[in-house]
C-alpha positions as CSV (number, residue, x, y, z in Angstrom):
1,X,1.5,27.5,9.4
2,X,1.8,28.3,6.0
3,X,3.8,25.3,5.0
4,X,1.8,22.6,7.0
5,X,-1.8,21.6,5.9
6,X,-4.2,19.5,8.2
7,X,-6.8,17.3,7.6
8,X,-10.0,19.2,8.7
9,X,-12.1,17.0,11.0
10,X,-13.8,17.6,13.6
11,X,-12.5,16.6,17.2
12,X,-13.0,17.3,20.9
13,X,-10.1,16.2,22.9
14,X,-7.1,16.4,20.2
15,X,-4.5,19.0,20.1
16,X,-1.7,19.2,17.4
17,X,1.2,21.0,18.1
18,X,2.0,23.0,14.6
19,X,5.7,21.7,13.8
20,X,6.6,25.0,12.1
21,X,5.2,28.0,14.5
22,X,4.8,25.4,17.8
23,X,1.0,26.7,18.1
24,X,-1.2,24.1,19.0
25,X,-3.8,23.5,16.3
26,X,-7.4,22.7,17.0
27,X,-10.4,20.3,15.8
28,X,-7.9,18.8,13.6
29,X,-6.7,15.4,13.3
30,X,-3.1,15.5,11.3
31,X,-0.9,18.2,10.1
32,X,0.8,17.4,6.7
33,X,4.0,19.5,6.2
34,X,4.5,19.9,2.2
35,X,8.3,20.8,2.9
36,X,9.3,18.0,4.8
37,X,6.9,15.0,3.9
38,X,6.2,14.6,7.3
39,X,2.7,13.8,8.8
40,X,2.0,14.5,12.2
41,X,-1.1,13.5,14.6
42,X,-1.7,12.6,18.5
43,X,0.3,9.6,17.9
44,X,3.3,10.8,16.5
45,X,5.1,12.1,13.3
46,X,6.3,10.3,10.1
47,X,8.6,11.1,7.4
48,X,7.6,9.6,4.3
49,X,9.2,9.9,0.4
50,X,7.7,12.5,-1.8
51,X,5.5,9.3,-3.6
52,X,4.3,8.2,-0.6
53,X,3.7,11.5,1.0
54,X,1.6,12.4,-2.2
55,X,-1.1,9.2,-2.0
56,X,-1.1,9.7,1.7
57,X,-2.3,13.2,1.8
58,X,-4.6,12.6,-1.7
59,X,-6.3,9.8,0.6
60,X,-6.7,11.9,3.5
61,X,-8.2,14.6,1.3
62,X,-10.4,12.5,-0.1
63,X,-11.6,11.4,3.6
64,X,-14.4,10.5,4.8
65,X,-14.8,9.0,0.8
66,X,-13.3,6.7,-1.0
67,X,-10.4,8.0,-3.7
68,X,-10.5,5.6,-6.5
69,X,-7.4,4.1,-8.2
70,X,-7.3,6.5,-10.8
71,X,-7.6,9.3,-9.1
72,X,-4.7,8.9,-6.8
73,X,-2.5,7.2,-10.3
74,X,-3.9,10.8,-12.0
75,X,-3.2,13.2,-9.0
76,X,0.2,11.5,-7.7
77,X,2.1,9.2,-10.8
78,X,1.1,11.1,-14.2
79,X,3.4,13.5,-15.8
80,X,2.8,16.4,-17.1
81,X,2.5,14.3,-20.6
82,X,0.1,12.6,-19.8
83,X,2.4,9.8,-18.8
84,X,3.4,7.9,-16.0
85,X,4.3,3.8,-14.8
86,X,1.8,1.1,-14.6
87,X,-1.2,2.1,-12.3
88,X,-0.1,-1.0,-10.1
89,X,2.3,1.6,-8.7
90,X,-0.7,3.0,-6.6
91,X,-1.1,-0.9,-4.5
92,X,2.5,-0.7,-4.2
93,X,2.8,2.6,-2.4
94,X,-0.6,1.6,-0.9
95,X,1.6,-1.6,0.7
96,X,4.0,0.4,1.5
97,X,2.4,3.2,3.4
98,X,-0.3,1.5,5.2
99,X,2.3,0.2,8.7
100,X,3.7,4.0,9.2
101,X,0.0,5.6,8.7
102,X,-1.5,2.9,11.2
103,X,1.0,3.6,13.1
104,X,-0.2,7.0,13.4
105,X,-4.0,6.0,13.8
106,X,-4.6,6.6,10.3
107,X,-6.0,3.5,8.7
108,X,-6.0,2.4,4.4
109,X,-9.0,0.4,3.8
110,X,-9.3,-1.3,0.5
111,X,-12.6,-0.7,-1.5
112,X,-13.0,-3.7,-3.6
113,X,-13.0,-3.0,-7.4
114,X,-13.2,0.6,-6.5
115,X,-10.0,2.1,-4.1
116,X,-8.6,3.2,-1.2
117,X,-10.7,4.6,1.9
118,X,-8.5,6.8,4.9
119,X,-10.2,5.6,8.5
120,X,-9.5,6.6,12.1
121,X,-8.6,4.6,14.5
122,X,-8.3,4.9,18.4
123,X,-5.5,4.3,20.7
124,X,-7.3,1.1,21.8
125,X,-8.0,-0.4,18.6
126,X,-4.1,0.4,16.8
127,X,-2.4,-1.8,18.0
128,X,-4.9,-4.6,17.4
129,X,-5.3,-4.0,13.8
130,X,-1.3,-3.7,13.6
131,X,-1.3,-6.7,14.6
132,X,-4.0,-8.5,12.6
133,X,-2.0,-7.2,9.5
134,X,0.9,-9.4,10.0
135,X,0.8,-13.0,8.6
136,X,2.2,-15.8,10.7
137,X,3.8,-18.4,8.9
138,X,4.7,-22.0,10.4
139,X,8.3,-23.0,10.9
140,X,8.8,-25.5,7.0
141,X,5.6,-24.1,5.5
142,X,7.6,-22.6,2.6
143,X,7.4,-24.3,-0.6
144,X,10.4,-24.3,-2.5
145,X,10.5,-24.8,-6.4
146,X,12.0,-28.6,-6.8
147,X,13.1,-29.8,-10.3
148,X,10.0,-32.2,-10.5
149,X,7.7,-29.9,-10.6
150,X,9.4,-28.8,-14.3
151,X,7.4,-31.1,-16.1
152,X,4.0,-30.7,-14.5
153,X,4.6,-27.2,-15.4
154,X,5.5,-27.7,-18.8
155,X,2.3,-30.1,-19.1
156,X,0.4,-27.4,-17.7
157,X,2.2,-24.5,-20.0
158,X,1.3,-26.5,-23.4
159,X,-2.4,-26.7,-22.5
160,X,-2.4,-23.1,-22.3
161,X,-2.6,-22.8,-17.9
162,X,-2.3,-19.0,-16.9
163,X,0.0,-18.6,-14.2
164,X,-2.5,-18.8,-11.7
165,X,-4.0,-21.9,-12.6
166,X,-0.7,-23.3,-12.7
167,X,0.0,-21.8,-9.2
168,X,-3.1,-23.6,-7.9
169,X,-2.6,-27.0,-9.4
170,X,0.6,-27.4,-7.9
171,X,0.0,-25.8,-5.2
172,X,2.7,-23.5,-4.8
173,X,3.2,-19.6,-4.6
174,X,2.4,-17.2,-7.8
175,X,5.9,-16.0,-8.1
176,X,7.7,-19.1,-7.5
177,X,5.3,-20.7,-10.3
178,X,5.6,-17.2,-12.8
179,X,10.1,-17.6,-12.2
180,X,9.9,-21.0,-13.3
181,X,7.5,-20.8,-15.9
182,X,9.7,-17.5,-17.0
183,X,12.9,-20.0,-16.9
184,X,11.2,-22.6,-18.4
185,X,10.1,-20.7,-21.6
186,X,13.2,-19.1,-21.9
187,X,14.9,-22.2,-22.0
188,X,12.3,-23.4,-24.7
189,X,13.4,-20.6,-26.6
190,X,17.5,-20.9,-26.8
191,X,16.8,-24.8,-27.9
C-alpha cells in the first residue's frame, strides 16, 4: 500500500479494501491513491482531476480542523514561484468537489470568513444532505435581462451603484446585472 494513503480515524465497524494489494485496511475511513486520483471509502470510489484530488486530500488532512483558504490556495494552486491564479480558484474546486465527496460520506463544510471543514456523514444522513444541496427553482422564475432595464442601469451606473446594489434594485441575478453593465460600458466606450 505504498501508493494509497488513508485518512487515519478511528472506526469500529469499517473495512477498506486496499485498491492496490486487495488487503482490507482497518480503523480507517478513506484510502487516497496518489497514482490514480481516486478516493475510496465504505461508500464507494471516486476519480477526481489532479486539482481536485489535491484540495480533497489537503481537507481531509486537515480533519477534524478547519484548513483555511490559504492554506489549501498555498499547498494545492501556488507554483513553485511563488505564483499561482486568483485564490477564488479554491471555492471553485470547493463547488466542484463537494457532490462526488458527499457522495462518498465525506462532507465540505464552509467556515465563514475562515475555510473549509471535511465532516462524516452516515449512510442515513447522505442522502438527506444530497438532497438539501440542490436548489429548486419554479417553472418562469427566471429573470431574463429585457432592454428596459438599460436605463435603470445606466441611472444606477452614473451614481456610482456596485454591481450588487444594482443587482438588488432591480431585482435580478448578479451576473445577468455584471453582463449588462459589462455591455453597457463597453458601449459607452466605442461612442
Amino acid at each position: 500500500m505504498d501508493h494509497a494513503e488513508e485518512l487515519a480515524v478511528p472506526t469500529t465497524e469499517n473495512v477498506l479494501i486496499c485498491s492496490c494489494c486487495g488487503q482490507p485496511v482497518r480503523n480507517s475511513i478513506a484510502l487516497f491513491d496518489d497514482n490514480t486520483h481516486v478516493i475510496t471509502t465504505t461508500y464507494g470510489s471516486q476519480r477526481f482531476s489532479r486539482r481536485q484530488y489535491r484540495v480533497a486530500k489537503a481537507l481531509t488532512d486537515a480533519y477534524p480542523n478547519t484548513a483555511t483558504k490559504e492554506h489549501l490556495y498555498d499547498r494545492v494552486f501556488m507554483d513553485a514561484t511563488g505564483d499561482g491564479p486568483d485564490i477564488k480558484i479554491v471555492d471553485v474546486v470547493v463547488c466542484h468537489i463537494r457532490p462526488p465527496l458527499a457522495d462518498l460520506g465525506l462532507i465540505i463544510g464552509t467556515v465563514w470568513g475562515v475555510g473549509y471543514k471535511m465532516t462524516l456523514t452516515d449512510p442515513a444522513m447522505l442522502e438527506q444532505i444530497k438532497r438539501s444541496g440542490v436548489s429548486i427553482r419554479a417553472a418562469g422564475s427566471r429573470k431574463l435581462w429585457t432592454p428596459d432595464l438599460d436605463p435603470k442601469l445606466m441611472d444606477l451606473m452614473k451614481r456610482k451603484y456596485g454591481v450588487s446594489a444594482c443587482a438588488r434594485a432591480l431585482g435580478m441575478p448578479y451576473m445577468a446585472t455584471q453582463r449588462a453593465m459589462d455591455r453597457l460600458q463597453a458601449a459607452t466606450l466605442t461612442k
